[in-house]
C-alpha positions in Angstrom: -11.3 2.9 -47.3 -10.5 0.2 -44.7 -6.8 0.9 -44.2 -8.1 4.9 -43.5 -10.0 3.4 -41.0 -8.5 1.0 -39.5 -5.7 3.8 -39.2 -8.4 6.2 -37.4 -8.9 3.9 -35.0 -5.4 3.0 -33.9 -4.7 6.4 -33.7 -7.5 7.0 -31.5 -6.3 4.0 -29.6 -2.7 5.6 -29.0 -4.0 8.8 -28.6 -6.3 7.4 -25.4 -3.1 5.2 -24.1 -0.9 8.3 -23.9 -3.5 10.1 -22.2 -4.5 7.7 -19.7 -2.9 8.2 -16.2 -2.2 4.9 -14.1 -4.8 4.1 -11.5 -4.3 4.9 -7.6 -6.0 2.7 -5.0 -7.3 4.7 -2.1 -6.7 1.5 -0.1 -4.5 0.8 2.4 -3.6 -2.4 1.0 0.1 -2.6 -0.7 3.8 -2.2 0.6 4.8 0.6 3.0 8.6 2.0 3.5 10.6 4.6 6.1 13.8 4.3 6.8 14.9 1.1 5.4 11.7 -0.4 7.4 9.4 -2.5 5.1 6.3 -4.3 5.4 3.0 -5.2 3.4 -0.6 -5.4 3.8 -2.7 -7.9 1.5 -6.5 -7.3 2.9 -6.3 -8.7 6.4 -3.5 -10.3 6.0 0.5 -8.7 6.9 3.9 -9.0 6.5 5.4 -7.4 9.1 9.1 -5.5 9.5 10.6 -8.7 11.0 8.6 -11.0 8.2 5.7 -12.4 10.4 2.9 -13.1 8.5 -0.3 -12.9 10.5 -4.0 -11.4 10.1 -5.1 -8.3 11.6 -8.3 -6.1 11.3 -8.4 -4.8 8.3 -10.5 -2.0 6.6 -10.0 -0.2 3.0 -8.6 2.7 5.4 -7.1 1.6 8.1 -5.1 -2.1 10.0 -4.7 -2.8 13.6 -2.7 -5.9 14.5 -0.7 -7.1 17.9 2.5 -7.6 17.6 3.7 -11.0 17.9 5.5 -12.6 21.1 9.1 -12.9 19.7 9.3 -8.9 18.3 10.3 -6.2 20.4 6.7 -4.3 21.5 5.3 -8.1 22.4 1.2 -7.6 22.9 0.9 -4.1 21.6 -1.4 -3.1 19.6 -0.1 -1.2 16.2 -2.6 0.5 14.6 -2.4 2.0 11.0 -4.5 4.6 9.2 -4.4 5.8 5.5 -3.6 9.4 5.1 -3.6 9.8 1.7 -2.8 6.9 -1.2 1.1 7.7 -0.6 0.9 7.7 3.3 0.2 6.1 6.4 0.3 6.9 10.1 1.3 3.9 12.4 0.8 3.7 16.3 2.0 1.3 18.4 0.4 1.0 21.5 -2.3 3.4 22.8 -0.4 6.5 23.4 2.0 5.9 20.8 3.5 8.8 18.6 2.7 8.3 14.8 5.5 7.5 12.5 4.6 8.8 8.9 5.1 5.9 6.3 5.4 6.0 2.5 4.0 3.6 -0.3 7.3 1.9 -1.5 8.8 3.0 -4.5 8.7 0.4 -7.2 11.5 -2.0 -8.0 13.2 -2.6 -11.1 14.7 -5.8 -11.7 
């Protein structure tokens, strides 16, 4: 009786694990790719293109930060907003044009 069980439940137990879809954050927070480009946002904090780390204003939806004195765009404002959980649209500067951004594919080592 046990081992019939015991059986039922793993089987219920695989049955749930094959069914279960991974979870999506609809959260800006994670790493962001186009065109070879790369950087990461961890709450407030980010890790830019050129591998400044630095804070910014940060909401579940959406980052703003200036860029930093030694990058190219020194003192504008680059602000970010979550499309969708695969894409972003980044600004720099006030009348920017948006570049579209992708969540980074996963790496495999």
């Amino acid at each position: 009786m046990w081992k019939r069980r015991s059986g039922l439940g793993l089987a219920i137990i695989a049955g749930a694990l094959l069914l279960a879809t991974p979870a999506k954050a609809d959260v800006i927070d994670g790493n962001w790719c186009r065109d070879e480009r790369r950087f990461s946002i961890e709450g407030p904090t980010i890790v830019t293109v050129t591998g400044h780390k630095m804070q910014g204003d940060y909401t579940r939806h959406s980052f703003r930060y200036t860029v930093p004195a030694t990058d190219p765009g020194a003192g504008q404002d680059v602000f970010m907003q979550l499309l969708n959980e695969l894409t972003l649209s980044l600004r720099v500067g006030a009348d920017g044009a948006s570049e579209i951004w992708q969540r980074c594919k996963p790496t495999t080592s």
